[in-house]
N, C-alpha and C positions, 0 to 999 in steps of 0.2 A: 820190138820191146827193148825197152833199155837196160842194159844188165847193172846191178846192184854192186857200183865204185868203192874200192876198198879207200879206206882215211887216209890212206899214205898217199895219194894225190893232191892232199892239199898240201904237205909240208915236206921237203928232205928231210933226213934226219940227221939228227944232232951230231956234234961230237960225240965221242967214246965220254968225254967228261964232263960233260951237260948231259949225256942221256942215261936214262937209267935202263941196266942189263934188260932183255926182254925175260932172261930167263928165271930171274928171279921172281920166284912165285910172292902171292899175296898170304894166302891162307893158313900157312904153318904158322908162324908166330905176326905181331902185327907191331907196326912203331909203337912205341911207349907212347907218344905225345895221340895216336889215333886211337887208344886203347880206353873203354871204356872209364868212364869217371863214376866212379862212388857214388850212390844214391840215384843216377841217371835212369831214365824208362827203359827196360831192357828187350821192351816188345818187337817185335819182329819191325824188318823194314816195311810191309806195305801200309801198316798203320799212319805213316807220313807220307805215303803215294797218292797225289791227287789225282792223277789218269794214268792210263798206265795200257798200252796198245802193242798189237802186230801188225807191221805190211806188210804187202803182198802187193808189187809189182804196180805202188803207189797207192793199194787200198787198203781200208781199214778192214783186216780180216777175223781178229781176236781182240777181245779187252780183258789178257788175261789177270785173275785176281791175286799171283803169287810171280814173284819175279822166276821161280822156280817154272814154273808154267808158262810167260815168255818164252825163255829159254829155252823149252824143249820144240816152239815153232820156230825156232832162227835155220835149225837145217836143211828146212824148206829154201828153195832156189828162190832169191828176189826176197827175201824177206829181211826186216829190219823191227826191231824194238824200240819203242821210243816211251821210255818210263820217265812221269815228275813228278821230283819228291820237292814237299816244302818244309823248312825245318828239321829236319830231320835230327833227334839224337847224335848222340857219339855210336851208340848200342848198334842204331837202324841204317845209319851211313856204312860202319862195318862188315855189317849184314849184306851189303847191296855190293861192297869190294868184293865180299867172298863169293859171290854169287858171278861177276863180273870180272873177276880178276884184276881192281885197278891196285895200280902202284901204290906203295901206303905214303909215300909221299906227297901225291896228287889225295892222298885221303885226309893228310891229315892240313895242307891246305886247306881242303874244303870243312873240314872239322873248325880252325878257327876263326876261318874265316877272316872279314877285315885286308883282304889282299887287294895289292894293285893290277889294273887287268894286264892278262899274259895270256901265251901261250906256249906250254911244255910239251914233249913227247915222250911218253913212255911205252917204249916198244913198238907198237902197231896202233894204240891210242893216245890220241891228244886231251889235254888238258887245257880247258880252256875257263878263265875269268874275266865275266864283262860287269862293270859297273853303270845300272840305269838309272835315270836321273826324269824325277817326274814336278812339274812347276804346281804348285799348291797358290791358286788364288787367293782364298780367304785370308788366307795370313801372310801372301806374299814372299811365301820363300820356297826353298829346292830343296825336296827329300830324292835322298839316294839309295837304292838299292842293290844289289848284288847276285849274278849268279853264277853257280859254275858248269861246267859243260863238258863230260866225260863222252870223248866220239871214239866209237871202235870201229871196225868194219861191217859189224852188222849190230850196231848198237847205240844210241844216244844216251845218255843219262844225266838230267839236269837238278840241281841242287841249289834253290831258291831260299835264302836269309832274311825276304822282302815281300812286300806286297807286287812290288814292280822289279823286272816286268811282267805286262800279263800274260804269260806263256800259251794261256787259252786261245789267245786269238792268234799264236803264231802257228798252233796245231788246228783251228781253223782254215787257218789261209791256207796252212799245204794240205789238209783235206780237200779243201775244195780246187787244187790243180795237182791233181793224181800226176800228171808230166813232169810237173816240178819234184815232187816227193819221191818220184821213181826212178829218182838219180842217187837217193839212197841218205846217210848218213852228213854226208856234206854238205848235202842241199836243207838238211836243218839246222846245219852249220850257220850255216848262210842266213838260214830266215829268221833265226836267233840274231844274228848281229845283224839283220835291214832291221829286227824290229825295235833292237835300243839304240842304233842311229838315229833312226825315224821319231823315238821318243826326245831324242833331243832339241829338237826344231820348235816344239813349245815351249822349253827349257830358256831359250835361245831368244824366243819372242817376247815371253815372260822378263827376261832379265834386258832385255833392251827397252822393255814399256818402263822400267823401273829407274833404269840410268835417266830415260828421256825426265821422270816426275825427279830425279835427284838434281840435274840441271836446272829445272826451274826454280827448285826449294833452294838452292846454292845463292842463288842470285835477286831470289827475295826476301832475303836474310833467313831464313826459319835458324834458329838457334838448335833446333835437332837433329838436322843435318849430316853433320857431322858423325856421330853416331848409324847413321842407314848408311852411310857411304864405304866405313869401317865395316858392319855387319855385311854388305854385299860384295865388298873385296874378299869378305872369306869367302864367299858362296861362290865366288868365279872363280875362286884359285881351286877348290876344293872340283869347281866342274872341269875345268883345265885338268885336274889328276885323274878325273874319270873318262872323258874323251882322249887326250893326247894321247896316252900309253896304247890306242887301240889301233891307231895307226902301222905303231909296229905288230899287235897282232897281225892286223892284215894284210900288211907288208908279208910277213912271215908266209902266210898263207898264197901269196900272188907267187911267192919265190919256186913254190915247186908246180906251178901250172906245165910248166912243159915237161919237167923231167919225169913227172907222172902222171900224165895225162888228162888232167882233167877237161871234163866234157865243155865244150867250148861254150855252151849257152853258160853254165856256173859259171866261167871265167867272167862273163860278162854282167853275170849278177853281180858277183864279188867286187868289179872293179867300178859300180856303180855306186856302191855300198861305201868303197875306198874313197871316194870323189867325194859323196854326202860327208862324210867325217871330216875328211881335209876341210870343208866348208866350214863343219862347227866348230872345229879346232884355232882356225885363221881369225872367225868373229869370237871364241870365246879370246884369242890375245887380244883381240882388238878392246874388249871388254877392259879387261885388265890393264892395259894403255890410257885408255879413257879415264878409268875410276882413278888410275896415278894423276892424270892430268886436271880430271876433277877435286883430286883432294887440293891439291894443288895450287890450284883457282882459290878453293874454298878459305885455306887456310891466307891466301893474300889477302882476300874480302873480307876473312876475321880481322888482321893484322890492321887494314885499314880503316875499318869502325873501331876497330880500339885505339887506334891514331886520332880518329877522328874525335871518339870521346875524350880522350887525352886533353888534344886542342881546345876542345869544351869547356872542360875542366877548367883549363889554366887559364882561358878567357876568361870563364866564372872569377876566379879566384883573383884575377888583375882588375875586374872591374868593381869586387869588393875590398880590392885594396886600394882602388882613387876612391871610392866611398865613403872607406876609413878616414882616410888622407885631410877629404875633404870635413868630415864632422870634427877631426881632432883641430882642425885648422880652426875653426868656428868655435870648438870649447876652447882654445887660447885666447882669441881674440874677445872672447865673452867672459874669459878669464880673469882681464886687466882693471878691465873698470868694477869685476867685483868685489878683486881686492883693495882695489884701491877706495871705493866706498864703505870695506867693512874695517877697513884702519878707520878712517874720517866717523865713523857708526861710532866708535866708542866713549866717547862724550867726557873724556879726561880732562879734569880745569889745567893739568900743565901742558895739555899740547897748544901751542901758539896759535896755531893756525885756525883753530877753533874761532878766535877772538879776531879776527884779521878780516876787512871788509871785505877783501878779494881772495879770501879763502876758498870758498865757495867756485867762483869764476875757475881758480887754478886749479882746484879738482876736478871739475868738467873737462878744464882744457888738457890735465894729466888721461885723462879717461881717453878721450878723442886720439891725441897724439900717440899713444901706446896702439889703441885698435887698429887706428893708420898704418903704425910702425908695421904690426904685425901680419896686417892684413896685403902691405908691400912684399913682404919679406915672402907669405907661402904663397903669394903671387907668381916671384919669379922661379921660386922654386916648381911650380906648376902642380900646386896641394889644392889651388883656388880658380 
């Protein structure tokens, strides 16, 4: 039988100035910022407890109904508690510190919530926050979740802001291999973070189905483009903030494998789990290289149909000015003989010409000679 790993095998401890005293108790007075808020539910913590268990040497041997009542089976040899609360108040998180003895620091983290993942130590329990990331088909985008993860030596306690992850199935999986579970607290350490690594890989496939449909829409002109390309640079950057920072959790966590001993099978889970991450960490920069190199693309493809149109344009606009060119060329030339018959039209006895045999002849041949002139003239000019 495998005896029941205390938490400090997964981590050294801190500095003196990174760590907070062990000795400082939780319960006399509480941070202002973790200290209930005005109007808040003041009801006890299990009211936000969705499951809430003892083991026993990897079995489930209590599901008890009060934190107060865990607690009194933890002095049992091989036993471990594994309580999940979701949502929890300001009122019911407090409840669960006092009960628990966590730091009000790690409490009041978890109170606002909105953190980027880490891992702290306070005393003999870790602090831990992982951000899970689930791909939403219908609408094509990534909702992110959050939760926190209080590991003692004989205690889990986790603190869900989210639908995801689904913690149900990660207290399935170690129910059903009593061997894994009966390494204790770390081993749901562990199965907590395989199981929002593992969430990411659809994350991952989802936003690469997406780049491939932005490539093509890039290059078929779609005018909307541009806009999806912008909305899913934030969704990678924003997954970039929820995977990367996990690496140094688990960094953190590989560091103290030898100096306290943890059981060599975890180590192997753990560094399994480190491998998966590095993976999604590597394609989500790739992501984010891409989407640069696609906006990129996009914006030259703009730049070139509107060159393009440009050129259009100004063809248009050249070919209605030899148009012009050409009709004003044609009203001068249909100009000359108008006026010149609407003089000879006015039927004045003192104009000579009137009375002149070759009158007539000479205004034709003025008519002729002017259209000529002028029809040379926006000839060479190239009006005609």
């Amino acid at each position: 039988m495998l005896p029941n790993r205390s938490v400090r095998a997964l981590l050294p401890r801190r500095s003196a100035a990174a760590t907070a005293d062990p000795s400082v108790g939780f319960g006399a007075s509480l941070h202002p910022a973790v200290a209930s808020s005005p109007g808040r539910d003041a009801a006890g913590a299990e009211s936000s407890i969705v499951d809430s268990a003892v083991y026993r040497d990897g079995r489930r041997v209590a599901s008890p109904a009060t934190l107060a009542q865990a607690l009194d089976c933890l002095p049992e040899p091989g036993s471990m508690a594994w309580i999940g609360m979701y949502r929890p108040t300001d009122a019911q998180l407090n409840a669960a510190a006092e009960q628990f003895g966590l730091h009000e620091l790690a409490v009041e983290d978890a109170i606002v919530a909105h953190q980027r993942p880490k891992l702290e130590r306070y005393g003999d329990t870790l602090f831990v926050v992982l951000r899970a990331a689930r791909y939403v088909d219908e609408s094509e985008r990534v909702d992110f979740g959050e939760v926190h993860v209080f590991v003692g030596p004989t205690f889990v306690l986790t603190v869900r802001h989210s639908e995801s992850p689904d913690l149900s199935a990660v207290r399935d999986r170690m129910e059903s291999e009593p061997d894994l579970l009966r390494l204790g607290p770390e081993a749901v350490l562990y199965a907590i973070l395989d199981a929002v690594v593992d969430g990411y890989a659809p994350v991952v496939a989802g936003l690469q189905n997406d780049i491939d449909e932005i490539e093509t829409e890039v290059f078929s002109g779609d005018p909307r483009v541009s806009r999806r390309i912008y909305e899913l640079s934030r969704e990678v950057i924003e997954f970039q903030r929820a995977a990367k920072p996990l690496l140094t959790v688990l960094s953190g966590l590989s560091s103290g494998f030898a100096k306290y001993r943890t059981d060599d099978e975890l180590q192997r889970y753990l560094r399994d789990v480190t491998d998966h991450a590095t993976t999604v960490v590597e394609q989500v920069d790739s992501f984010r290289q891409l989407l640069g190199n696609i906006l990129t693309v996009n914006a030259t493809l703009v730049s070139q149909m509107q060159n393009e149109e440009m050129r259009n344009l100004s063809r248009a606009s050249i070919e209605q000015n030899e148009e012009i060119k050409r009709i004003s060329a044609w009203a001068a030339i249909l100009f000359a003989p108008t006026l010149i018959g609407t003089v000879y039209g006015m039927n004045f006895d003192t104009m000579p010409e009137l009375h002149w045999a070759a009158g007539y002849p000479m205004a034709l041949l003025m008519m002729v000679m002017t259209c000529a002139g002028l029809y040379a003239i926006f000839r060479r000019r190239g009006w005609l």
